[in-house]
DRENTORKOL-3810 file (N, C-alpha, C; in nm, 4 decimals):
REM DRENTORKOL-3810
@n.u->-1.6253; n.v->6.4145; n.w->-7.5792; ca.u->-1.5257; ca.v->6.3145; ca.w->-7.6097; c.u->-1.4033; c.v->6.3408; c.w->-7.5234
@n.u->-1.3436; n.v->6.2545; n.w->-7.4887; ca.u->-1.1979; ca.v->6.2084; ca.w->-7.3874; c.u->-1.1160; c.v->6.1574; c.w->-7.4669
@n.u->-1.0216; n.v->6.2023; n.w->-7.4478; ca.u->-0.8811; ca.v->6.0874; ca.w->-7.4631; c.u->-0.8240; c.v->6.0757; c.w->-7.3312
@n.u->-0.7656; n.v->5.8820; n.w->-7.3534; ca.u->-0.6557; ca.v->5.8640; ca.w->-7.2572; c.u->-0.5661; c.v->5.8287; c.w->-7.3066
@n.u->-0.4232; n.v->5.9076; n.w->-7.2931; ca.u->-0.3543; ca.v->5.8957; ca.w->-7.3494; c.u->-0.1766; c.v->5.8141; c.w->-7.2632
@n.u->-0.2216; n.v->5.8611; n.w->-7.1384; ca.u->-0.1067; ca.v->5.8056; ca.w->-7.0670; c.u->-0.1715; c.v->5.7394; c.w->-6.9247
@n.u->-0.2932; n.v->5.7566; n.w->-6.8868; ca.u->-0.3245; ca.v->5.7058; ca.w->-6.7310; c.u->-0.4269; c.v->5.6080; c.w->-6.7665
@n.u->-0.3568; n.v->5.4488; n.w->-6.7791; ca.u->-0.4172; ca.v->5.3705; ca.w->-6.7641; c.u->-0.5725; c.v->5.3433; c.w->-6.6386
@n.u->-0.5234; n.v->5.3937; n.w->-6.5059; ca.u->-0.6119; ca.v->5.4064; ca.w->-6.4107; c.u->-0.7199; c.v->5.4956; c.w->-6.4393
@n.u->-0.7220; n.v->5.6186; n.w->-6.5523; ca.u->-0.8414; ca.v->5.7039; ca.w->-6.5393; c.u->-0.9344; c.v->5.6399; c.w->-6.6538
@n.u->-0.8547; n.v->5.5696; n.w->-6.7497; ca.u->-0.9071; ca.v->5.4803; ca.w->-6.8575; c.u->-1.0314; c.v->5.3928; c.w->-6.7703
@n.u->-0.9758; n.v->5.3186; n.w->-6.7413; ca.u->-1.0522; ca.v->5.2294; ca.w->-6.6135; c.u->-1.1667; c.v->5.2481; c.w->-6.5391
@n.u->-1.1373; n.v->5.3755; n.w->-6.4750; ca.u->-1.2452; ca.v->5.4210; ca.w->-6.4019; c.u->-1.3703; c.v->5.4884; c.w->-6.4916
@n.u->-1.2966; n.v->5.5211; n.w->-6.6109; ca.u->-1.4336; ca.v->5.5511; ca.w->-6.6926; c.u->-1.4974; c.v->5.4423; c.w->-6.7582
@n.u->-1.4357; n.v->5.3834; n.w->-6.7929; ca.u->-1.5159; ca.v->5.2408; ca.w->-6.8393; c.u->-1.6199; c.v->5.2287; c.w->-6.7008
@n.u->-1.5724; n.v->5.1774; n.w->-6.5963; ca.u->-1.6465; ca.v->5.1209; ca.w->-6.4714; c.u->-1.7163; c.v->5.2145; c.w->-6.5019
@n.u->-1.7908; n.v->5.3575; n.w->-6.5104; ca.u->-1.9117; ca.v->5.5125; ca.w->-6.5040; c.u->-1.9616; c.v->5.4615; c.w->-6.6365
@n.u->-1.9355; n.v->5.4108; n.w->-6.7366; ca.u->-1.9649; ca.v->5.4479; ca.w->-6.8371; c.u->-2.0103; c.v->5.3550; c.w->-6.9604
@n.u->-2.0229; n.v->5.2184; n.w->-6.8754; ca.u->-2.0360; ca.v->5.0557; ca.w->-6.9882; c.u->-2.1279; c.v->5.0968; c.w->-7.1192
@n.u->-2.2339; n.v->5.2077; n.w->-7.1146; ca.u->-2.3141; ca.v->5.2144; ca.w->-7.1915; c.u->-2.2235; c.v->5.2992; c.w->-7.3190
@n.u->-2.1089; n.v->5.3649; n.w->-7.3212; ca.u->-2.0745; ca.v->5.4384; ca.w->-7.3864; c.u->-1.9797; c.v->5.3961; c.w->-7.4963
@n.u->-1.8905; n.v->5.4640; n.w->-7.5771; ca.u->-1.7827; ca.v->5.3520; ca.w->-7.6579; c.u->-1.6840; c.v->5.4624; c.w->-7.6436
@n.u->-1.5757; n.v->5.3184; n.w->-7.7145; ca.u->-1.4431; ca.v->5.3874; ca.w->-7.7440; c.u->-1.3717; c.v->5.3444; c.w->-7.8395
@n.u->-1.3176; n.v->5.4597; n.w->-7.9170; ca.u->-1.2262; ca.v->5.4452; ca.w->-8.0420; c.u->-1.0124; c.v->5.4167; c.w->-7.9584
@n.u->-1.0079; n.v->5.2787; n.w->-7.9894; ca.u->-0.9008; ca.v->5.2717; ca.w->-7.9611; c.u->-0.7957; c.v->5.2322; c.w->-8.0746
@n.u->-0.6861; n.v->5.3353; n.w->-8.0720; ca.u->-0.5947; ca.v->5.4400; ca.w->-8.1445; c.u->-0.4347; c.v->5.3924; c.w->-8.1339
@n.u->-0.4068; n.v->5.4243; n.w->-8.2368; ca.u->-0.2494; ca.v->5.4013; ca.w->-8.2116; c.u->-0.1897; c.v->5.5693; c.w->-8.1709
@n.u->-0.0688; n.v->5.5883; n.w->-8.1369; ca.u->-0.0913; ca.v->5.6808; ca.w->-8.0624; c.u->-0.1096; c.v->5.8027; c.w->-8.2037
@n.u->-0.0319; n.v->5.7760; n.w->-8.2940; ca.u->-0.0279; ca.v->5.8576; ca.w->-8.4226; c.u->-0.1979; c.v->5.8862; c.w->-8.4579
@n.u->-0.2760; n.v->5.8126; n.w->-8.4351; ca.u->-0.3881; ca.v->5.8510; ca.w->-8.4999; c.u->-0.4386; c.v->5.8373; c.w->-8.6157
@n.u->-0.3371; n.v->5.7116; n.w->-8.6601; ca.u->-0.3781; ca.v->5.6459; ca.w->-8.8027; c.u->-0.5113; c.v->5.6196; c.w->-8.8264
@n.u->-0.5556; n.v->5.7220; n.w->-8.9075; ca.u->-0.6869; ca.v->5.7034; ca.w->-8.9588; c.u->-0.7474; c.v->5.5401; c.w->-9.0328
@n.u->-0.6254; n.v->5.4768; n.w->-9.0521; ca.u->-0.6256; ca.v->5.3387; ca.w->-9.1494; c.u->-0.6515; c.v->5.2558; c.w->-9.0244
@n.u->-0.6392; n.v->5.2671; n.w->-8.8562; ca.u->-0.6302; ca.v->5.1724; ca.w->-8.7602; c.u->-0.6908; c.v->5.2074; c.w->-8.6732
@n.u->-0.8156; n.v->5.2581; n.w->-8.6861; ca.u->-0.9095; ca.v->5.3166; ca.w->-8.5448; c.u->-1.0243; c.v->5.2095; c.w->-8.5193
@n.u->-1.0250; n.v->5.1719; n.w->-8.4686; ca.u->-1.1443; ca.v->5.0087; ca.w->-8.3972; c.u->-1.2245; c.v->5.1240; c.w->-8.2630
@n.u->-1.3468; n.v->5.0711; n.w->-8.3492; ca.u->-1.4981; ca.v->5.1683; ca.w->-8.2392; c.u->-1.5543; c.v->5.0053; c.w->-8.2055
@n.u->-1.5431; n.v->5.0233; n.w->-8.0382; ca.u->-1.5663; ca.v->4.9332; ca.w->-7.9479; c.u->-1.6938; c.v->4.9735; c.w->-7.8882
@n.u->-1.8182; n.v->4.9294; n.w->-7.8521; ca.u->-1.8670; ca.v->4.9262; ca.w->-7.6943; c.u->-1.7644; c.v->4.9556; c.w->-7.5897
@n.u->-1.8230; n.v->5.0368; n.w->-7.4948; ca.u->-1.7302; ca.v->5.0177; ca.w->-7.3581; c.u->-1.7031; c.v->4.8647; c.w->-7.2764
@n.u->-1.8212; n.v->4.7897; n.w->-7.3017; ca.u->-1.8214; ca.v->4.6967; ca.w->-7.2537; c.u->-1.7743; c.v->4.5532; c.w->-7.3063
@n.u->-1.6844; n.v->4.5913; n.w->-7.4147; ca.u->-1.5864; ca.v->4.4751; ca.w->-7.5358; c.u->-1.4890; c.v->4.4342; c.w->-7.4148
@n.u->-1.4871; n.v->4.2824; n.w->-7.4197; ca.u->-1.3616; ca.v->4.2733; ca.w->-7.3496; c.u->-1.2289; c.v->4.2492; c.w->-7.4583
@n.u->-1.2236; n.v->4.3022; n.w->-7.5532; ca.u->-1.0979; ca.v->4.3629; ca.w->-7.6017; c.u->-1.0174; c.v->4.4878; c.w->-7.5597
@n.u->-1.1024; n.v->4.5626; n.w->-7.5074; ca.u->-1.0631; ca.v->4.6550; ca.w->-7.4678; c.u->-1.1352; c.v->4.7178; c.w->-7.2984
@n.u->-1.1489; n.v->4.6113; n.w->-7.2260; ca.u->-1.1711; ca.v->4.6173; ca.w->-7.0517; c.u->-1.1481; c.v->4.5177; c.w->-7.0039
@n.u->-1.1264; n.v->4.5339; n.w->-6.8879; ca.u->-1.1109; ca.v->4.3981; ca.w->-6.8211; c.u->-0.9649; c.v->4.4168; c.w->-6.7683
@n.u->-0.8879; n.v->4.3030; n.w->-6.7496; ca.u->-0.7439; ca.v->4.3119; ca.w->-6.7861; c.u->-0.6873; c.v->4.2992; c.w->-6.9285
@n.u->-0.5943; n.v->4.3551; n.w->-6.9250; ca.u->-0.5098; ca.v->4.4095; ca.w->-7.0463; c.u->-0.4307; c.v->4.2536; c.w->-7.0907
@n.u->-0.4464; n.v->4.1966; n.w->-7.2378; ca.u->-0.4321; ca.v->4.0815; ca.w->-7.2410; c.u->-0.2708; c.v->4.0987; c.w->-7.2929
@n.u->-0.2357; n.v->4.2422; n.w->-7.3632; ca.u->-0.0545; ca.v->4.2387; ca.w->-7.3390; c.u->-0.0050; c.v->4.3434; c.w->-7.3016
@n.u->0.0140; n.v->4.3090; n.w->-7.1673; ca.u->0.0914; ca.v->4.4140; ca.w->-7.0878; c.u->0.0389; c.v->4.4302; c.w->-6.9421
@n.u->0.0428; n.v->4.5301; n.w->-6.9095; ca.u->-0.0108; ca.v->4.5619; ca.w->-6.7729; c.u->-0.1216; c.v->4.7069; c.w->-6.7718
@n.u->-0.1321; n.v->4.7661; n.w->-6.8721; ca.u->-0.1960; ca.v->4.9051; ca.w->-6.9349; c.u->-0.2448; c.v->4.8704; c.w->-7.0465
@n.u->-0.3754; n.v->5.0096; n.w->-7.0473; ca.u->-0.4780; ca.v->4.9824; ca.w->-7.1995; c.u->-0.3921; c.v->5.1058; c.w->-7.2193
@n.u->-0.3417; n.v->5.1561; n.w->-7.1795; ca.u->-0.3029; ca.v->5.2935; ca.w->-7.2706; c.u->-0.1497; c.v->5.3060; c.w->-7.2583
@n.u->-0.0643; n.v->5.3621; n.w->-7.3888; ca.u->0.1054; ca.v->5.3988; ca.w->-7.3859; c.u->0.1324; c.v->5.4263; c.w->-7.5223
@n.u->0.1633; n.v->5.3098; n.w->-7.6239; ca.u->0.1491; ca.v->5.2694; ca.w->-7.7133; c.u->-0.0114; c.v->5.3093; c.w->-7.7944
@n.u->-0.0745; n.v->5.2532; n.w->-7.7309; ca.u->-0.2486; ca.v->5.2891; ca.w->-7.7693; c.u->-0.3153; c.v->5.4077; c.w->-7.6821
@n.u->-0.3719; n.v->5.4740; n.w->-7.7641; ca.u->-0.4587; ca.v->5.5873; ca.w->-7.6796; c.u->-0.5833; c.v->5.5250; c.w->-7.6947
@n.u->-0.7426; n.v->5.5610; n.w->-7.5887; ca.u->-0.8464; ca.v->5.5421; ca.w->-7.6334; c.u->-0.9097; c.v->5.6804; c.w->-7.6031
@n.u->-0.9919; n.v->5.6618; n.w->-7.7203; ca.u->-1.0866; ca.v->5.8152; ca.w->-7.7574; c.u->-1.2484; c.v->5.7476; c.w->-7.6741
@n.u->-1.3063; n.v->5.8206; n.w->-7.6108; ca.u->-1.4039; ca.v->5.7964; ca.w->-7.5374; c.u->-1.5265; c.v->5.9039; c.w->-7.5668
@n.u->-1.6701; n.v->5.8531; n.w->-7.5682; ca.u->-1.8152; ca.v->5.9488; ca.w->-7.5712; c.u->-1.8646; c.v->5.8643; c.w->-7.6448
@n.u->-1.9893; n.v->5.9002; n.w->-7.6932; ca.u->-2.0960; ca.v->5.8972; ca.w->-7.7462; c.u->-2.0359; c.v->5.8401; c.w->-7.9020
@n.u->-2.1176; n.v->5.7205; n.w->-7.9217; ca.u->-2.1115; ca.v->5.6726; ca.w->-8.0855; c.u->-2.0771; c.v->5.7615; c.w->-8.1483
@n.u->-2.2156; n.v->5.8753; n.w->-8.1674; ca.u->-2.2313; ca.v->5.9594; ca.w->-8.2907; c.u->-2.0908; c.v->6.0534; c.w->-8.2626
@n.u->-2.0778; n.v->6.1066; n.w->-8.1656; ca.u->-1.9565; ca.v->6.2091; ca.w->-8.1625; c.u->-1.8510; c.v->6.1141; c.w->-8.2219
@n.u->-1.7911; n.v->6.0171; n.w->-8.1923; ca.u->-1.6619; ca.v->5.9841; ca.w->-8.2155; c.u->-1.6919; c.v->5.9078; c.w->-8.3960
@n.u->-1.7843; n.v->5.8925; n.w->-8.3960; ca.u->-1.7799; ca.v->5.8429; ca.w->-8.5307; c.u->-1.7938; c.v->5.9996; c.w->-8.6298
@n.u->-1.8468; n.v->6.0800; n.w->-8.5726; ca.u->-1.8707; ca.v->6.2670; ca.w->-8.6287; c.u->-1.7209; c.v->6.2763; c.w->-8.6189
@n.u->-1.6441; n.v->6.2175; n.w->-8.5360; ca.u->-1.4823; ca.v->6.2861; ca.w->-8.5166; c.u->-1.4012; c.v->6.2213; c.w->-8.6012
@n.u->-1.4247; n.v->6.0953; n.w->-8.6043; ca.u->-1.3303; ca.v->5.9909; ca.w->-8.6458; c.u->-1.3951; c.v->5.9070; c.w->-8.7481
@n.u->-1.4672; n.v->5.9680; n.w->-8.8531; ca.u->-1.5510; ca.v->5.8514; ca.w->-8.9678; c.u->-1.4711; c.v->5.7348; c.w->-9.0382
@n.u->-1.3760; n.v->5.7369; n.w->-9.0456; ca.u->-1.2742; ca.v->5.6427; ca.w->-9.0257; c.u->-1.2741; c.v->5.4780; c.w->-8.9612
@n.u->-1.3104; n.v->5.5123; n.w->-8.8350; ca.u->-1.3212; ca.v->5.3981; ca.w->-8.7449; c.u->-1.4055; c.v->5.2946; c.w->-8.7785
@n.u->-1.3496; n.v->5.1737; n.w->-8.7849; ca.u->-1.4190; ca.v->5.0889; ca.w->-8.8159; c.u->-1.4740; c.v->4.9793; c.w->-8.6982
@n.u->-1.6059; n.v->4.9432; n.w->-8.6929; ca.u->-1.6763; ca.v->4.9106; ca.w->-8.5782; c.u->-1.5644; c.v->4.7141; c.w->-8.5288
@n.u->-1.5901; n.v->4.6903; n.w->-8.4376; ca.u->-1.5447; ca.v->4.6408; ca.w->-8.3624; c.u->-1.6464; c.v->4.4663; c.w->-8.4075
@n.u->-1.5384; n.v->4.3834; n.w->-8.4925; ca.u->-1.6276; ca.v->4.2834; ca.w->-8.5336; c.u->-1.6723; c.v->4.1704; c.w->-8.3992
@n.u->-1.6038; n.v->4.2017; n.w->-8.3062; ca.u->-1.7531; ca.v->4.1078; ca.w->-8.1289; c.u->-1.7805; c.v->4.1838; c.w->-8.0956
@n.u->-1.7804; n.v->4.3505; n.w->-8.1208; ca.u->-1.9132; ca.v->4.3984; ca.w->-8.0341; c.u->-1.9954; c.v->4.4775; c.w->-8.0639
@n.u->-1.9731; n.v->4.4991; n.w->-8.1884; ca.u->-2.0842; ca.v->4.6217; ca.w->-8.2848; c.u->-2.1324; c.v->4.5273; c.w->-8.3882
END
């Protein structure tokens, strides 16, 4: 598992390596009450950024494998367009 927490650009480039994989995207606190488990390939969370110019500042995203981040974060609730 990854976090990005400040480099929008490394966010990015792992999505592009990694469409098959997901991500838990986070407020930066880590409110267990607000964790959304995406596909990598949600365009809620790839593509361009629909407010702002960055996926990450304000929001961190947690990155790997389903089972790990849901083993990390049971919390997260799946992503109602893409899970």
């Amino acid at each position: 598992m990854q976090r990005f927490m400040e480099d929008s650009g490394a966010y990015e480039h792992w999505l592009a390596d990694n469409q098959h994989q997901y991500v838990i995207n986070a407020e930066r606190s880590l409110n267990p009450a607000n964790l959304v488990l995406h596909r990598a390939s949600c365009h809620t969370i790839n593509g361009a950024p629909a407010r702002g110019t960055t996926w990450v500042g304000s929001y961190v995203k947690l990155v790997g494998t389903r089972a790990e981040l849901e083993t990390e974060h049971p919390t997260a609730r799946p992503c109602r367009l893409c899970l």
